[in-house]
C-alpha positions as CSV (number, residue, x, y, z in Angstrom):
1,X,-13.6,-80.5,-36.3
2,X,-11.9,-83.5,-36.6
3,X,-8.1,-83.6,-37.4
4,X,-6.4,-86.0,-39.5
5,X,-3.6,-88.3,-38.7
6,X,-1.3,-87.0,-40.9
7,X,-2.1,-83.4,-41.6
8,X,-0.5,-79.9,-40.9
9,X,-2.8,-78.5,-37.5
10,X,-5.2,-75.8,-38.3
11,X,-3.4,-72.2,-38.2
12,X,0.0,-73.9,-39.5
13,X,0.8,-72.9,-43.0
14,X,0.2,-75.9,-45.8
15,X,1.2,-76.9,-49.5
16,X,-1.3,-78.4,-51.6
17,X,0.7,-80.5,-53.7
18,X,-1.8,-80.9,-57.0
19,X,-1.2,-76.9,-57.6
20,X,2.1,-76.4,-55.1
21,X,-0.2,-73.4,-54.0
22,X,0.5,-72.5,-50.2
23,X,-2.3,-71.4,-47.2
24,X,-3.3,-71.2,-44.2
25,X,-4.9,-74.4,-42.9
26,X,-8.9,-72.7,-42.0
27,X,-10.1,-76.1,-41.1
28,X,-10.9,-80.0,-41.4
29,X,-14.5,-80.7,-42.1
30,X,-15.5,-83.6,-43.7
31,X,-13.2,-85.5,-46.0
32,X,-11.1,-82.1,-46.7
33,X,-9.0,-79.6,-45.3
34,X,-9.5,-75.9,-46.2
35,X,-6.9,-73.2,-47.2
36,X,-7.0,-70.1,-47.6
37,X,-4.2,-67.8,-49.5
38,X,-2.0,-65.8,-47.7
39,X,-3.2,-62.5,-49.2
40,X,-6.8,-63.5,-47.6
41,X,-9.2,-64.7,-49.9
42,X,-11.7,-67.4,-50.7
43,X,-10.4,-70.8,-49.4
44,X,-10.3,-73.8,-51.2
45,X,-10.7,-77.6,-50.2
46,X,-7.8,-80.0,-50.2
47,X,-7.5,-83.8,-49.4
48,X,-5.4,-84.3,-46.5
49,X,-3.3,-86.2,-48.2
50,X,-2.4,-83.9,-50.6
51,X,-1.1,-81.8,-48.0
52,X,2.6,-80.9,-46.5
53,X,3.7,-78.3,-44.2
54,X,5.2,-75.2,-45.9
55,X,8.7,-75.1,-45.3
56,X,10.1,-71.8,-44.3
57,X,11.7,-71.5,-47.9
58,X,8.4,-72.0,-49.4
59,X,6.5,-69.4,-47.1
60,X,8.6,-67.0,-47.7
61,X,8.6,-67.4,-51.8
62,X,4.8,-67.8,-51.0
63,X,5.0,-64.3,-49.4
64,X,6.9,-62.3,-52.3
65,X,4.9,-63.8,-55.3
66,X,2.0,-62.7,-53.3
67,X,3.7,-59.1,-52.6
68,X,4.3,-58.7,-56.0
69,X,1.4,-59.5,-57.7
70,X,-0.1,-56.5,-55.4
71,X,1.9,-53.9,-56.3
72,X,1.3,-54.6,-60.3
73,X,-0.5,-52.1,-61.9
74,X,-3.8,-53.7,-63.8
């Protein structure tokens, strides 16, 4: 696993800035970084540059949309 210069460290909490979608950095393998949701879930690949730590603001709204979209009936 090789880490980036510039990239939030694996287990830190991340912001991919095309969707403004929030994880948990899994990983740096190759060219990408991988996230996955908070919830759990299938993770998805993201240029490290494309990347920002989660602020504790952002987290936290990260947590409720996710909390929310549980407890909706289908």
């Amino acid at each position: 696993m090789t880490l980036p210069a510039a990239g939030p460290e694996p287990g830190s909490y991340a912001v991919d800035l095309r969707s403004g979608r929030v994880g948990r950095v899994m990983a740096y393998l190759g060219p990408d970084a991988y996230l996955r949701p908070l919830g759990g879930g299938r993770e998805w690949e993201c240029p490290p540059g494309e990347l920002k730590a989660a602020s504790f603001s952002e987290l936290l709204r990260a947590r409720v949309r996710e909390r929310n979209a549980q407890g909706r009936l289908p």
